[in-house]
N, C-alpha and C positions, 0 to 999 in steps of 0.2 A: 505532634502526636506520633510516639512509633507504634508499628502494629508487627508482632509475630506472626511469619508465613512460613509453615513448611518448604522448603526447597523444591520439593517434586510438586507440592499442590502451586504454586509457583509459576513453576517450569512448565505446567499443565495451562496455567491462565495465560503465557505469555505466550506459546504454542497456537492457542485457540485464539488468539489476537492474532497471530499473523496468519493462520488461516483465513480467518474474515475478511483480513484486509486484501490478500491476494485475490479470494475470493471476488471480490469489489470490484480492483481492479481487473480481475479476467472480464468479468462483466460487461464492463466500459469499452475492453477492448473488442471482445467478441461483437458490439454495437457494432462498432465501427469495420470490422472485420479485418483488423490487426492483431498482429502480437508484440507489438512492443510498445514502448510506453512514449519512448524518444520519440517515433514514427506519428505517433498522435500528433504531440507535441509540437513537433515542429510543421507538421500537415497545418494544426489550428493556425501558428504563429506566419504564414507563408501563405494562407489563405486555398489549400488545396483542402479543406475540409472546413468549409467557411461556419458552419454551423458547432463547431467541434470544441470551441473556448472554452464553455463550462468543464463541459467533460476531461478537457487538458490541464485546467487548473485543479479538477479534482484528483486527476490522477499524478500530477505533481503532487499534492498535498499527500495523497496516500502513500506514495513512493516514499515522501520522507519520514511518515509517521513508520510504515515498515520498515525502514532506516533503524529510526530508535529504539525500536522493538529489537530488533534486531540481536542492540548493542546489549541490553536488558539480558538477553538469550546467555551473549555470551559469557557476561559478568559470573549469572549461575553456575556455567558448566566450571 
């Protein structure tokens, strides 16, 4: 099934998607009282934020979903 989308109504949806997602992730990170996503990451993986695996795995997840977004973005412009 195709659907017709205006480009800008579009460009608007996939914009407000990666708002969210950063969003999110700032979130995650402000918990933790970082700012990077790596730093989690490997803090969970390393045991220096023993507690931090969920939150690592979701912030992986998001990283790559705003990844695709991303690509999305660019495809339009």
């Amino acid at each position: 099934m195709a659907i017709s989308l205006d480009p800008e109504v579009a460009r608007d949806l996939i914009e407000t998607k990666l708002r969210v997602l950063t969003e999110k992730i700032d979130s995650i990170l402000n918990k933790w009282g970082l700012s990077s996503i790596d730093e989690l990451i490997e803090g969970a993986k390393t045991g220096k934020f023993p507690e931090a695996e969920d939150d690592a795995i979701d912030l992986q997840n998001l990283r790559d979903k705003r990844s695709q977004i991303e690509k999305l973005l660019i495809k339009l412009q």
